[in-house]
Every structure is written in structure tokens, then in C-alpha cells.
Chimera marker file (.cmm) of the C-alpha trace (Angstrom):
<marker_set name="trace">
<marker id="1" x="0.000" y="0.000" z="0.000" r="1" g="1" b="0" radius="0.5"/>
<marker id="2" x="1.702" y="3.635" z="-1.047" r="1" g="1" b="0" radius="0.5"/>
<marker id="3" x="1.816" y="6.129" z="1.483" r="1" g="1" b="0" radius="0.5"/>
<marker id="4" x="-0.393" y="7.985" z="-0.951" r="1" g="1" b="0" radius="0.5"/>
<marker id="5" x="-3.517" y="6.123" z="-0.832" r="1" g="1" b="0" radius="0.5"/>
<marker id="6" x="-5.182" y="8.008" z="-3.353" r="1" g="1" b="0" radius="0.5"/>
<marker id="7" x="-3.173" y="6.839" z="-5.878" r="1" g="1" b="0" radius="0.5"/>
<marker id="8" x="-5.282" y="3.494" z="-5.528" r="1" g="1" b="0" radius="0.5"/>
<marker id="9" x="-8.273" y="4.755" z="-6.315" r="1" g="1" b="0" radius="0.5"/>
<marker id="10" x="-10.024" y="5.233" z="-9.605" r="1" g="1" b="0" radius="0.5"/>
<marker id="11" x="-14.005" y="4.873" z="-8.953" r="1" g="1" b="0" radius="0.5"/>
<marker id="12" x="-16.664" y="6.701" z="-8.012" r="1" g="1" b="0" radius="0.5"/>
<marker id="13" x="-17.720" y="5.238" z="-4.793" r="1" g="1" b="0" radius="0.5"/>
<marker id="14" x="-15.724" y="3.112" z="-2.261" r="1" g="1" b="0" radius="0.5"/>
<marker id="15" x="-18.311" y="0.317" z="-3.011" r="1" g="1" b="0" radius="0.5"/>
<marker id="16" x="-16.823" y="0.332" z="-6.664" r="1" g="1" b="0" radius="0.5"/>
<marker id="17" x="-13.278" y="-0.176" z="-5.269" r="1" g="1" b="0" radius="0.5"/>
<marker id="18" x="-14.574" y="-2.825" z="-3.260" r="1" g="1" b="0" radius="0.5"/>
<marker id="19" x="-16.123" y="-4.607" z="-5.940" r="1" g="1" b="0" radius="0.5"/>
<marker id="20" x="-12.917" y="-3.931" z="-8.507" r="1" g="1" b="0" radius="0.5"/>
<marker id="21" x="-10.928" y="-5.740" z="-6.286" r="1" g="1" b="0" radius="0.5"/>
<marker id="22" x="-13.465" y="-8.599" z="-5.732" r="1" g="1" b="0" radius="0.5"/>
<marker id="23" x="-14.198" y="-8.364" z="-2.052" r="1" g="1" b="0" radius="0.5"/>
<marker id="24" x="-17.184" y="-8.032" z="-0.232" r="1" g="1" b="0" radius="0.5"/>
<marker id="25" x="-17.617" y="-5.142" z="2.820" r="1" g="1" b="0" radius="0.5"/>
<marker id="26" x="-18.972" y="-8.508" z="4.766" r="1" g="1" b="0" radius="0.5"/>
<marker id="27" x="-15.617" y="-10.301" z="4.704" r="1" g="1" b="0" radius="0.5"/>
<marker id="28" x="-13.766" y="-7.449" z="5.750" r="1" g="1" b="0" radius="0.5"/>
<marker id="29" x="-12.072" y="-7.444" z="9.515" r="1" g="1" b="0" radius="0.5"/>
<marker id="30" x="-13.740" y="-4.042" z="9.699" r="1" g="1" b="0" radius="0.5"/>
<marker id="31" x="-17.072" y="-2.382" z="9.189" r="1" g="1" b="0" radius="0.5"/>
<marker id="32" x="-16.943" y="-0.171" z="5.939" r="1" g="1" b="0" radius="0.5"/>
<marker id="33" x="-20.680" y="0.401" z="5.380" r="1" g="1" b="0" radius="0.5"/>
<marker id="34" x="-21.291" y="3.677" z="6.667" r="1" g="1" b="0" radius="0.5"/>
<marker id="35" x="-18.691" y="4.811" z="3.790" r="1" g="1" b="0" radius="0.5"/>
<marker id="36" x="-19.848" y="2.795" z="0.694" r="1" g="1" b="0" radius="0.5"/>
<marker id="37" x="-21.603" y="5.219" z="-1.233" r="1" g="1" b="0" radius="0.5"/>
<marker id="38" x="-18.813" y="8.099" z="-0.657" r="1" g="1" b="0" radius="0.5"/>
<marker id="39" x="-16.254" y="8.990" z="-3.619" r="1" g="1" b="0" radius="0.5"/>
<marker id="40" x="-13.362" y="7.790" z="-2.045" r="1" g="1" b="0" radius="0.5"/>
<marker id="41" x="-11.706" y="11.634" z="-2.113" r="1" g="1" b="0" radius="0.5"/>
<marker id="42" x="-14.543" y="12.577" z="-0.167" r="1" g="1" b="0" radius="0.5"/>
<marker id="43" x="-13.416" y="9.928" z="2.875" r="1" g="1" b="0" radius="0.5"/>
<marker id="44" x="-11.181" y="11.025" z="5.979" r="1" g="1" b="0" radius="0.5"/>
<marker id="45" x="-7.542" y="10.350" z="5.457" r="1" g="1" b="0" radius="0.5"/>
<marker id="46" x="-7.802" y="7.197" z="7.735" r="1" g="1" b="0" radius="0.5"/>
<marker id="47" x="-11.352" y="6.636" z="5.997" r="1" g="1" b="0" radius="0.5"/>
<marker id="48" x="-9.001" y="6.300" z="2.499" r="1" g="1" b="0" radius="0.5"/>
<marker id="49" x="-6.467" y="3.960" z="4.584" r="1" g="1" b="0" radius="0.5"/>
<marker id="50" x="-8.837" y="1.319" z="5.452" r="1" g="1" b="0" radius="0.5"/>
<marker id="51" x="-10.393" y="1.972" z="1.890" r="1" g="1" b="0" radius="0.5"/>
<marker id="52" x="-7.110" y="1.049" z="0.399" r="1" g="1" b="0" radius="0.5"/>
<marker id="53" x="-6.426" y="-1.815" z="2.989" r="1" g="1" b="0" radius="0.5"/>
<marker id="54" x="-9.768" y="-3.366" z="2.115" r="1" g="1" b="0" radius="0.5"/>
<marker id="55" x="-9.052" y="-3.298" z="-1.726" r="1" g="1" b="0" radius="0.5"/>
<marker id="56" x="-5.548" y="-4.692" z="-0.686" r="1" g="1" b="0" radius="0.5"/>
<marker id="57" x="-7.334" y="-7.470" z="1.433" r="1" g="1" b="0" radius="0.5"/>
<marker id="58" x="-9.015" y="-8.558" z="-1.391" r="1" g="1" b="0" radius="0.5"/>
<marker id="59" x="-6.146" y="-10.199" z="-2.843" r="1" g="1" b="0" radius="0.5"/>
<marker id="60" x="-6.003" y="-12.461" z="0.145" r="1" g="1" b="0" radius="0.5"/>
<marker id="61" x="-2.504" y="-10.985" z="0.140" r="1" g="1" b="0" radius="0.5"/>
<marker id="62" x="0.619" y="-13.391" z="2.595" r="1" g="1" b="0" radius="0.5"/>
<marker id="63" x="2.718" y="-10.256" z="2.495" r="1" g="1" b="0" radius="0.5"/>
<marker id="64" x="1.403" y="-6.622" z="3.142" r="1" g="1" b="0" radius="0.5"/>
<marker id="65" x="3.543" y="-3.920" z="2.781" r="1" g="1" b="0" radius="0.5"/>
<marker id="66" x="2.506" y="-0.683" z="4.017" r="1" g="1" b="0" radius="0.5"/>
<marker id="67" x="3.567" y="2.969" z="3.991" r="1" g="1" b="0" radius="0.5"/>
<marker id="68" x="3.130" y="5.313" z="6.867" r="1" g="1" b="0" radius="0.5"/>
<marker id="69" x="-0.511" y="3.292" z="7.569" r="1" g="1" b="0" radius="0.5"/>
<marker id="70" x="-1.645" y="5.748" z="10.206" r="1" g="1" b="0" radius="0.5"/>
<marker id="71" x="-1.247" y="8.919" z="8.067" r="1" g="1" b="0" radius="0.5"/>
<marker id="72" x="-4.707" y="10.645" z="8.653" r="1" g="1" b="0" radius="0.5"/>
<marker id="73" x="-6.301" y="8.118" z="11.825" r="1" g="1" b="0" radius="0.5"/>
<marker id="74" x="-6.960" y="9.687" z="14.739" r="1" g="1" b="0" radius="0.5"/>
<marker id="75" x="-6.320" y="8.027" z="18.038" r="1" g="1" b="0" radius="0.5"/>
<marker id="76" x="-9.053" y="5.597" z="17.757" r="1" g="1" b="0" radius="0.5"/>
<marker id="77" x="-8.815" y="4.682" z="14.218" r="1" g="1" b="0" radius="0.5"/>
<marker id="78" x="-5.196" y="4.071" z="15.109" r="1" g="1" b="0" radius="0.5"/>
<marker id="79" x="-5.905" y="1.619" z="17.806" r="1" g="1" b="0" radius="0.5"/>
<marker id="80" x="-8.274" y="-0.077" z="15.447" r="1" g="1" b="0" radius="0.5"/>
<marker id="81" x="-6.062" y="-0.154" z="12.420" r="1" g="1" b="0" radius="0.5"/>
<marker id="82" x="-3.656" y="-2.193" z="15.607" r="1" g="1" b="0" radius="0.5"/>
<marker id="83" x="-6.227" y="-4.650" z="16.110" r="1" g="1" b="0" radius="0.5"/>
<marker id="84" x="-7.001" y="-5.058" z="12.415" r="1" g="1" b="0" radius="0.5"/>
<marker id="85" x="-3.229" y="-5.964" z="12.194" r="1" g="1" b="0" radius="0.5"/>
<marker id="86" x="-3.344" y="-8.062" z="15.022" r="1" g="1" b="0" radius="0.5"/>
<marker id="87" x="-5.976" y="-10.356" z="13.467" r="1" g="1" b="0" radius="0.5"/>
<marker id="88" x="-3.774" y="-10.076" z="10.483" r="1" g="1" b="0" radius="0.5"/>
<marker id="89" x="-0.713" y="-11.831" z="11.846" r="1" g="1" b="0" radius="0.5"/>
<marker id="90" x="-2.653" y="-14.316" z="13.526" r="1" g="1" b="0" radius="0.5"/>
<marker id="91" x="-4.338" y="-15.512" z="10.109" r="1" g="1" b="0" radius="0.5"/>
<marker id="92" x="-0.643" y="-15.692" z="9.130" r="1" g="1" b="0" radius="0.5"/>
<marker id="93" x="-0.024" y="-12.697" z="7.089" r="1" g="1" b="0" radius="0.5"/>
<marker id="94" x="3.395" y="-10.750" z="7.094" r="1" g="1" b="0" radius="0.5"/>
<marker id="95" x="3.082" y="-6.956" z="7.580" r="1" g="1" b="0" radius="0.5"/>
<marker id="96" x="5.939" y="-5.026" z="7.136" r="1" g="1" b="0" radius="0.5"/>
<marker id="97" x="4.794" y="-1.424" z="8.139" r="1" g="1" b="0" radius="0.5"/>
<marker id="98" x="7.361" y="1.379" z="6.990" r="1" g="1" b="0" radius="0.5"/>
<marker id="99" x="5.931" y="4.718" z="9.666" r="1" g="1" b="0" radius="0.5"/>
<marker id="100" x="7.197" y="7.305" z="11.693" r="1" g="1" b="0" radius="0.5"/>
<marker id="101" x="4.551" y="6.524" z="14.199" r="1" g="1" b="0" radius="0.5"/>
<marker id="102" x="6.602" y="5.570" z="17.254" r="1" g="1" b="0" radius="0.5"/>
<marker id="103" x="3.825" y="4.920" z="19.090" r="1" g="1" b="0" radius="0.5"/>
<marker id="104" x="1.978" y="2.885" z="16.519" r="1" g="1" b="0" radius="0.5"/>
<marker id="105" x="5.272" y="0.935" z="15.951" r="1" g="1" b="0" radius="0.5"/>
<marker id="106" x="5.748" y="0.016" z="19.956" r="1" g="1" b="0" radius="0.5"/>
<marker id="107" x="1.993" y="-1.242" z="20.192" r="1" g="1" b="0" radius="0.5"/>
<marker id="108" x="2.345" y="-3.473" z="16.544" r="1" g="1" b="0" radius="0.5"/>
<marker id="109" x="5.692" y="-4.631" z="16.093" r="1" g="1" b="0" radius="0.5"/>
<marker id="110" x="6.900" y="-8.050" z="16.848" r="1" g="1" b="0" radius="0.5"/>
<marker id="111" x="10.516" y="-6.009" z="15.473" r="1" g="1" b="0" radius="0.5"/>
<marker id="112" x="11.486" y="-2.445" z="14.808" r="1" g="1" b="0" radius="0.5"/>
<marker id="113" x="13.761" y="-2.262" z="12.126" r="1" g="1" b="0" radius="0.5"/>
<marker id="114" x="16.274" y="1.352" z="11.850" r="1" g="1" b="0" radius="0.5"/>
<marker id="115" x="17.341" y="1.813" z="8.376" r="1" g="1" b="0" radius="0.5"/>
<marker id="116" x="20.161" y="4.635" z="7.767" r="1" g="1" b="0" radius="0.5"/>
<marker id="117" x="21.459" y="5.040" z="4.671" r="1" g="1" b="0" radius="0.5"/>
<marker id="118" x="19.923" y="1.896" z="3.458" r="1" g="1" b="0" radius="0.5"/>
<marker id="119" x="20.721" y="-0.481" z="5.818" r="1" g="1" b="0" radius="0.5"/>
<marker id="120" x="19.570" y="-1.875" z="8.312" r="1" g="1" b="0" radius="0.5"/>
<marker id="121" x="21.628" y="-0.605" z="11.146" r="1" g="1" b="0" radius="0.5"/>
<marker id="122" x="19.265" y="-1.869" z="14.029" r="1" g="1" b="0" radius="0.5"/>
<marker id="123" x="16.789" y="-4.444" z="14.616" r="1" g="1" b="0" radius="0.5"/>
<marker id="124" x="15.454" y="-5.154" z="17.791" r="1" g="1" b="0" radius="0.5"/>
<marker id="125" x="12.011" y="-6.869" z="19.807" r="1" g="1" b="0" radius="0.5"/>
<marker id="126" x="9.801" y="-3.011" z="20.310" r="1" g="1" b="0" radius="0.5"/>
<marker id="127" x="10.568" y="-3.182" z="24.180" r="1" g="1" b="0" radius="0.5"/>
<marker id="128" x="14.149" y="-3.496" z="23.535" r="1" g="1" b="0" radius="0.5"/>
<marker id="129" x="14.389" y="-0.874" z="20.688" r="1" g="1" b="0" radius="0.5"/>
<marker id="130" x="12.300" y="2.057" z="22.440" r="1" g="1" b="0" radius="0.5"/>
<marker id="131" x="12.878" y="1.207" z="26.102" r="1" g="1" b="0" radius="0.5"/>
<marker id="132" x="16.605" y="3.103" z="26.569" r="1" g="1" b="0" radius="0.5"/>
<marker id="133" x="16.672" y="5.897" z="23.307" r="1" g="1" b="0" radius="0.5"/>
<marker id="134" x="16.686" y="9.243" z="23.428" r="1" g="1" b="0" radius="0.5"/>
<marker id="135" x="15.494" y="10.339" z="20.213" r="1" g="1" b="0" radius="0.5"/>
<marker id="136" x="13.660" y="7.104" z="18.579" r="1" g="1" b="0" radius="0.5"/>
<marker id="137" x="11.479" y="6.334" z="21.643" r="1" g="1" b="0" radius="0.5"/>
<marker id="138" x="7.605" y="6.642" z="22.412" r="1" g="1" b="0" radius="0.5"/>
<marker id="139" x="6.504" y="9.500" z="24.679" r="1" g="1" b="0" radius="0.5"/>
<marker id="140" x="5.528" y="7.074" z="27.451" r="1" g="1" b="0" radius="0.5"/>
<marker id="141" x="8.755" y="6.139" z="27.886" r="1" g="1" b="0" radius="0.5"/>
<marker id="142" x="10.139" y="10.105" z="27.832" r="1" g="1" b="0" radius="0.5"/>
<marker id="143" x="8.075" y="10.324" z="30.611" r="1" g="1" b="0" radius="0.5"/>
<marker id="144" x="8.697" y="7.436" z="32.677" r="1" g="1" b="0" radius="0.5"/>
<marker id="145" x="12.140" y="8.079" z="32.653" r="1" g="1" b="0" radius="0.5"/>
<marker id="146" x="13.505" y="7.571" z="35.829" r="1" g="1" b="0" radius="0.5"/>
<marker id="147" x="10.365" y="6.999" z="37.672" r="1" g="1" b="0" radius="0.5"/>
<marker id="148" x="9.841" y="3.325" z="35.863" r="1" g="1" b="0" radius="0.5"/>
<marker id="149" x="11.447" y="0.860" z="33.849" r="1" g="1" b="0" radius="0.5"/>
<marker id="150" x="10.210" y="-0.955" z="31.029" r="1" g="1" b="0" radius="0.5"/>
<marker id="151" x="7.825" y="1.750" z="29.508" r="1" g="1" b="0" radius="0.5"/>
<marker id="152" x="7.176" y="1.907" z="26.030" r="1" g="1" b="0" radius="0.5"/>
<marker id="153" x="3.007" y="2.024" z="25.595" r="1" g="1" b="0" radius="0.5"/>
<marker id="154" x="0.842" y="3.966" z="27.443" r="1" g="1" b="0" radius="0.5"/>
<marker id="155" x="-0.785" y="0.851" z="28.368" r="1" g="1" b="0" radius="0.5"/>
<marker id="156" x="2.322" y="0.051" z="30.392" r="1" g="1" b="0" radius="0.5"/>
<marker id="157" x="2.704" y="3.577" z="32.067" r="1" g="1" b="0" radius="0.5"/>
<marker id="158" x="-1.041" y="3.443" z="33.123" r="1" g="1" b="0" radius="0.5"/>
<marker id="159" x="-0.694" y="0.215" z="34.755" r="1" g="1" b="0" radius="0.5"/>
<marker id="160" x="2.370" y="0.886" z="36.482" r="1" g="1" b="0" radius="0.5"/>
<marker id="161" x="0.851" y="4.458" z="37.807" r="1" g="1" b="0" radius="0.5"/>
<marker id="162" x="-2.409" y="2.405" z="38.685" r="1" g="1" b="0" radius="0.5"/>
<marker id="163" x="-0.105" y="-0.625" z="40.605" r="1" g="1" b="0" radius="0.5"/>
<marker id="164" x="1.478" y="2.490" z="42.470" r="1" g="1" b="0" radius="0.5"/>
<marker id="165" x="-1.331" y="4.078" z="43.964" r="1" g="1" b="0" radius="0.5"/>
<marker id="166" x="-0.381" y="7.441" z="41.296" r="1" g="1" b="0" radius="0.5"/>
<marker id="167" x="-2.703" y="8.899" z="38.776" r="1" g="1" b="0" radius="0.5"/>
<link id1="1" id2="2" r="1" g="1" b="0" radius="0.2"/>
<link id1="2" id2="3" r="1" g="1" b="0" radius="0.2"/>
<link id1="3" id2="4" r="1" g="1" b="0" radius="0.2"/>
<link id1="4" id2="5" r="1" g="1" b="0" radius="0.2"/>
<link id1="5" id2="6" r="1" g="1" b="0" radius="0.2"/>
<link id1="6" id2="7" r="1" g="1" b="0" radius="0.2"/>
<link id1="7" id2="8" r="1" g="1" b="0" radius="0.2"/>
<link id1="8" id2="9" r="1" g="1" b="0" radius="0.2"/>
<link id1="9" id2="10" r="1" g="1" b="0" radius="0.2"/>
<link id1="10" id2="11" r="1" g="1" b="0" radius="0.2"/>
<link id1="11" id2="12" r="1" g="1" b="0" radius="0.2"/>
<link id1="12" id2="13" r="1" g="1" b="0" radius="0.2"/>
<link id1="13" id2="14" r="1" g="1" b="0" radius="0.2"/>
<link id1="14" id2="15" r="1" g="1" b="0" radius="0.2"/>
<link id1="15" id2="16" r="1" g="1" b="0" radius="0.2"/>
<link id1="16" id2="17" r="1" g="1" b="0" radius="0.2"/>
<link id1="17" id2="18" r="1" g="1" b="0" radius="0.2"/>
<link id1="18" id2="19" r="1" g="1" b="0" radius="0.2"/>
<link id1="19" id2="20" r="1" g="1" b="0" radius="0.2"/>
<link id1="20" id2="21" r="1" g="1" b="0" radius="0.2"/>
<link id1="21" id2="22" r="1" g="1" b="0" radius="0.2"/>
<link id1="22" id2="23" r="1" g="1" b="0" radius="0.2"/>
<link id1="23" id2="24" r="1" g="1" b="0" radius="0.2"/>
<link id1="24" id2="25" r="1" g="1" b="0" radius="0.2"/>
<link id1="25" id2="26" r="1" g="1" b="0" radius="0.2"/>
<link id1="26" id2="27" r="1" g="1" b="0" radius="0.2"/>
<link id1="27" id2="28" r="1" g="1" b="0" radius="0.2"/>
<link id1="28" id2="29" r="1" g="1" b="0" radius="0.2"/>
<link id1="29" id2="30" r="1" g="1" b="0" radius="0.2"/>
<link id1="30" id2="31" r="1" g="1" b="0" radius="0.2"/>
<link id1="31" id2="32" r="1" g="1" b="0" radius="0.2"/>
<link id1="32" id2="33" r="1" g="1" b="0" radius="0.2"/>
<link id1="33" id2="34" r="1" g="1" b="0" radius="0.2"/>
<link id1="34" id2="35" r="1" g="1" b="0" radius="0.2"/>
<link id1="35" id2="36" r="1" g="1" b="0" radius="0.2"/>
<link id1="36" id2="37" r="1" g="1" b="0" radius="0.2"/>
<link id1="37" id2="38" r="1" g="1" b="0" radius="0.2"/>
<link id1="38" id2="39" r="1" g="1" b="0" radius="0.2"/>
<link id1="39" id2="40" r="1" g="1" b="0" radius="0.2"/>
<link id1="40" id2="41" r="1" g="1" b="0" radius="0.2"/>
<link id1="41" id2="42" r="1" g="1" b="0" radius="0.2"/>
<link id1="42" id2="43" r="1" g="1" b="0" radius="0.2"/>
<link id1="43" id2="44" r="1" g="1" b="0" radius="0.2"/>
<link id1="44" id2="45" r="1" g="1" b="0" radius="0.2"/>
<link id1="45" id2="46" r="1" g="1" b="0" radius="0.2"/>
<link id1="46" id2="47" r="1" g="1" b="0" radius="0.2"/>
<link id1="47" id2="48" r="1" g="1" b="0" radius="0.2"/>
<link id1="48" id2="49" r="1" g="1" b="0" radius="0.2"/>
<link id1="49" id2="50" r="1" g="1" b="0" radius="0.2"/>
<link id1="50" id2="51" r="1" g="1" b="0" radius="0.2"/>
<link id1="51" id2="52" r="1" g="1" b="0" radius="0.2"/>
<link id1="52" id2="53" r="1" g="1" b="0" radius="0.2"/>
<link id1="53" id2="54" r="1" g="1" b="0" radius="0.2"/>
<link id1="54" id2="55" r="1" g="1" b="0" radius="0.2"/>
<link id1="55" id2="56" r="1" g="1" b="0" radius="0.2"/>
<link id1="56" id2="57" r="1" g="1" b="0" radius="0.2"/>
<link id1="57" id2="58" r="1" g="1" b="0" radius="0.2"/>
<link id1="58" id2="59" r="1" g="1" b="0" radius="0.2"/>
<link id1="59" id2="60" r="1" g="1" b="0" radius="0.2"/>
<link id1="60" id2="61" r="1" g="1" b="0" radius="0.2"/>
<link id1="61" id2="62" r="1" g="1" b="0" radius="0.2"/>
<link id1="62" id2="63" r="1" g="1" b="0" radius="0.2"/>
<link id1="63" id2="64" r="1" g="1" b="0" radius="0.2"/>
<link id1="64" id2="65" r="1" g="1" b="0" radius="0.2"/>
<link id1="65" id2="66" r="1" g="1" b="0" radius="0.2"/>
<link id1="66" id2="67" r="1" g="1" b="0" radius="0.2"/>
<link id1="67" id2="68" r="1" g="1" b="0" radius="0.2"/>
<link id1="68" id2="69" r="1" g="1" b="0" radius="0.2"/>
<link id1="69" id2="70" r="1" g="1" b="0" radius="0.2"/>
<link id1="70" id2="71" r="1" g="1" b="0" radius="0.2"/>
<link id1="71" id2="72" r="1" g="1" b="0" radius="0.2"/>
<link id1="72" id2="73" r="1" g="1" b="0" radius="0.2"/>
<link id1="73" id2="74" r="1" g="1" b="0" radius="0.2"/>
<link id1="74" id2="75" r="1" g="1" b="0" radius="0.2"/>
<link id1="75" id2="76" r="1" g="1" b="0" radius="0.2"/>
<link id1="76" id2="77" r="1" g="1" b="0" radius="0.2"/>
<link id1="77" id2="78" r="1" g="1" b="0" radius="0.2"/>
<link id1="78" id2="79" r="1" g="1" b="0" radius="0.2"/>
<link id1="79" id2="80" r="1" g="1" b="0" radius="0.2"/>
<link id1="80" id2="81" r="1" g="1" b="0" radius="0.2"/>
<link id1="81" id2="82" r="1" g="1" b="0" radius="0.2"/>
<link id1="82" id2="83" r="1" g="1" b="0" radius="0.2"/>
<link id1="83" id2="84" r="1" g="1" b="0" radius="0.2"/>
<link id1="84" id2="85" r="1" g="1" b="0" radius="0.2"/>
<link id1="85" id2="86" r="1" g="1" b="0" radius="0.2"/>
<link id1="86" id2="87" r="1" g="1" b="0" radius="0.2"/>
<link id1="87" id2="88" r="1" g="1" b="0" radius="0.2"/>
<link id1="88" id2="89" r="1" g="1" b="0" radius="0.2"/>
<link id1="89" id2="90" r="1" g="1" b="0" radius="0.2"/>
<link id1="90" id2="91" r="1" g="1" b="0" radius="0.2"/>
<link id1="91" id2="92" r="1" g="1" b="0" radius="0.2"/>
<link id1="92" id2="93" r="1" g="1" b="0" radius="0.2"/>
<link id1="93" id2="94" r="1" g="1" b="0" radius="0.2"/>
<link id1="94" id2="95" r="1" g="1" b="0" radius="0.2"/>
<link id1="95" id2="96" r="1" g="1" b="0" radius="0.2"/>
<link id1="96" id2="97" r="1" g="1" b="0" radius="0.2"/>
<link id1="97" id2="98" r="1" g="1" b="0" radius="0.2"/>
<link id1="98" id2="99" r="1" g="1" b="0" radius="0.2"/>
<link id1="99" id2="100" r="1" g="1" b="0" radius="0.2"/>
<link id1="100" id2="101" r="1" g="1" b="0" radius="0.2"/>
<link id1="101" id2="102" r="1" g="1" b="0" radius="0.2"/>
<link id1="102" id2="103" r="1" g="1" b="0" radius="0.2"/>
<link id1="103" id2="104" r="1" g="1" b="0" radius="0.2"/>
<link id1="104" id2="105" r="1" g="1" b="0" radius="0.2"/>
<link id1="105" id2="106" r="1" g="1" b="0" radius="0.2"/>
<link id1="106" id2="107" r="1" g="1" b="0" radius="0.2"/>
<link id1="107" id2="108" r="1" g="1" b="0" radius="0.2"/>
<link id1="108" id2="109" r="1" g="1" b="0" radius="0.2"/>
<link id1="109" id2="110" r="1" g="1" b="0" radius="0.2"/>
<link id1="110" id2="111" r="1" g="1" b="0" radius="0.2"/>
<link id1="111" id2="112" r="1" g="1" b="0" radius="0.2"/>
<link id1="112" id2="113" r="1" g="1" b="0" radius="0.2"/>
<link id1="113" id2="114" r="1" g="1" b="0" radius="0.2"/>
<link id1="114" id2="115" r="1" g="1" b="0" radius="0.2"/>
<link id1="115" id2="116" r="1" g="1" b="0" radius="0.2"/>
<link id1="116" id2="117" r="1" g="1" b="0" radius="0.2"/>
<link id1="117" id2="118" r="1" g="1" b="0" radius="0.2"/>
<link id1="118" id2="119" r="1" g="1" b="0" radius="0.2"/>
<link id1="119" id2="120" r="1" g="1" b="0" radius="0.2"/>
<link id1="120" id2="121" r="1" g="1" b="0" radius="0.2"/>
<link id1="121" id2="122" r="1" g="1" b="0" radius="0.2"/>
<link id1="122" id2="123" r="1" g="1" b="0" radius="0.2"/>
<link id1="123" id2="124" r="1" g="1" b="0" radius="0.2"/>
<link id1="124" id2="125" r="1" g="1" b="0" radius="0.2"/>
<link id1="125" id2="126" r="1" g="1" b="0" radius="0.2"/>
<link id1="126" id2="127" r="1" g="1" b="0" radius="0.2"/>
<link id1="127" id2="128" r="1" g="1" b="0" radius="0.2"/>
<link id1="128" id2="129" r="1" g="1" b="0" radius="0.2"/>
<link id1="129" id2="130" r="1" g="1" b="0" radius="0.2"/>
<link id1="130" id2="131" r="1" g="1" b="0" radius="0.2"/>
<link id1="131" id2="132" r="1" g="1" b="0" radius="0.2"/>
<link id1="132" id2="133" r="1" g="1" b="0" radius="0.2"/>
<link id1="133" id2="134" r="1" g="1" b="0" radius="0.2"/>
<link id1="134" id2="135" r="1" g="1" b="0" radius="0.2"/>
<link id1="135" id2="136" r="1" g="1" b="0" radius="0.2"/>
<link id1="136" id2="137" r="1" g="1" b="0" radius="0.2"/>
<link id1="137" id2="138" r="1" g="1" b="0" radius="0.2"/>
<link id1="138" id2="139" r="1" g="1" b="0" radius="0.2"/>
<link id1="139" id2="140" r="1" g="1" b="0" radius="0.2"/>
<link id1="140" id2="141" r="1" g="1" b="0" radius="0.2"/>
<link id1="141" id2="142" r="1" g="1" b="0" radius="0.2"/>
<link id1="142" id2="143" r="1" g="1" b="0" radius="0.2"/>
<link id1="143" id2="144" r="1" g="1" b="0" radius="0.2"/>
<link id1="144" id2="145" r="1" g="1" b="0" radius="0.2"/>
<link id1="145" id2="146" r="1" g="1" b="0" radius="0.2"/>
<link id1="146" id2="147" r="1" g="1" b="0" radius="0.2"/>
<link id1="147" id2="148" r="1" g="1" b="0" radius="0.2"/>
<link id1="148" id2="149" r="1" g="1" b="0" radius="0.2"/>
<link id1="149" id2="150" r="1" g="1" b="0" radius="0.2"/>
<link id1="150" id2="151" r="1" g="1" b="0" radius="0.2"/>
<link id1="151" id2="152" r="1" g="1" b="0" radius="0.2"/>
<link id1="152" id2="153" r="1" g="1" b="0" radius="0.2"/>
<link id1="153" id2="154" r="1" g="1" b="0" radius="0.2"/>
<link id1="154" id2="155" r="1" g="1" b="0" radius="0.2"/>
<link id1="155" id2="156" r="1" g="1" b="0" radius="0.2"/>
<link id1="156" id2="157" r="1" g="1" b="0" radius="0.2"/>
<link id1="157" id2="158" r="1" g="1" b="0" radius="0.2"/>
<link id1="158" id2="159" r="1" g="1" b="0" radius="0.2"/>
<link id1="159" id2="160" r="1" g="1" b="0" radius="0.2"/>
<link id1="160" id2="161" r="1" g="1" b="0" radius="0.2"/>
<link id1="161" id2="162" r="1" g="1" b="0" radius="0.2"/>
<link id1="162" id2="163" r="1" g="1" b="0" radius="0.2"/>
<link id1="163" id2="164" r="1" g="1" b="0" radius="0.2"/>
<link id1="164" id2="165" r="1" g="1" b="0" radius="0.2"/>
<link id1="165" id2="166" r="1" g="1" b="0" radius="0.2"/>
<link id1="166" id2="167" r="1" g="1" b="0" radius="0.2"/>
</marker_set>
């Protein structure tokens, strides 16, 4: 999938894209029906990613590769687009995501990958990649900083603050 999404589309409605690439809104691991009739320019930016993801789905794909997958979600569509992949890897598919989303990377990674200069100059579990940097590291772990070890999701600062009585 391009970091441009729009580049994928070429219909009127996203029910058209749908049906060009032969797969039905019902066997989608999301729920795409409020957005059918909408020209797919007219969609949110993370509207158009799951757009695109569904017409990529519809290859039954083994490998996905993405590019910078969150641009446009919002918080929530971010955490769903995390669950989608989720589901994705345990069906067996291969994601490789390419982002600059930290975050997004720490919650669905099974490895982070640096490249510099085209190579691959780092790969590491998430945990072990964001836990100790200074510069490539999620926010929850800028802040826990010294106060907690072992922070890399928010999910993991809230239950540490919550097991220590702090709010």
C-alpha cells in the first residue's frame, strides 16, 4: 500500500473499489458500510487507509507492505487499524509497516527495524528498541524516565501508575 492512498483509487464510490478488487464489505475485519456510497476523495484520510487496505485485502494478500498506515487516523482509528493488524498476523499474514509513528510501531511490532542510509543498522524486539533511546522512543517512555522501567506504551505507564497508587 503507497503512502499515498489516493493513488489506488479510480471509482466513483468506495463500493466500486470494493467490488474492482473482488471483495465483499462482509468479509472485511472491519465495518466499511457507513462509507460505501462516498467517492473515495470525499473519505477522511484514515477513511481512504482502510479503503485502500480493504481493496488490498481482497487479494487475500501473505505479504502486506505498508507505507506510513496511520497517516490521517486519529487516536481511535489508530488503535483499530492495531487490532485489524493483530488479526492479520494471527491468520498468518506478514506486515511489514514502513511509519514514523513511534507509538503505533511500539503497540504493533513483533521487530522495529532502523534503516540509515539503506541499511539496516538496528533491529530489535519493540521493548528493547524504544525502552533506553533518546530520540527514537515513544513519549511514554520520555516520561517514565527515571520513575519506571520498562515503559514503552501507554498501556504500560497506566498500569504501572495504577499498581502504584499514582494517577
Amino acid at each position: 500500500m503507497p503512502q499515498d492512498v489516493q493513488t489506488c483509487f479510480l471509482h466513483q464510490s468506495a463500493r466500486q473499489e470494493l467490488d474492482e478488487a473482488g471483495i465483499s464489505p462482509d468479509d472485511l475485519p472491519f465495518d466499511m458500510t457507513a462509507l460505501l456510497d462516498k467517492h473515495p476523495y470525499d473519505l477522511s484520510g484514515g477513511e481512504q487507509q482502510l479503503l485502500a487496505l480493504a481493496k488490498a485485502l481482497g487479494s487475500k494478500p501473505q505479504i502486506l507492505i505498508l507505507d506510513e498506515v496511520t497517516k490521517g487516523m486519529d487516536s481511535a482509528l489508530k488503535l483499530k487499524a492495531a487490532d485489524i493488524f493483530k488479526g492479520l498476523k494471527a491468520d498468518g499474514v506478514t506486515l511489514i509497516l514502513v511509519t514514523h509513528d513511534i507509538e503505533f510501531a511500539a503497540i504493533c511490532a513483533d521487530r522495529c527495524v532502523m534503516l540509515f542510509g539503506g541499511e539496516a543498522v538496528c533491529a530489535l524486539p519493540p521493548y528493547e528498541f524504544f525502552d533506553r533511546g533518546s530520540f527514537y522512543t515513544t513519549s511514554a517512555s520520555r516520561i517514565a524516565r527515571g520513575q519506571y522501567e520498562g515503559v514503552v506504551t501507554v498501556d504500560d505507564l497506566a498500569s504501572l501508575c495504577k499498581a502504584n497508587g499514582k494517577r
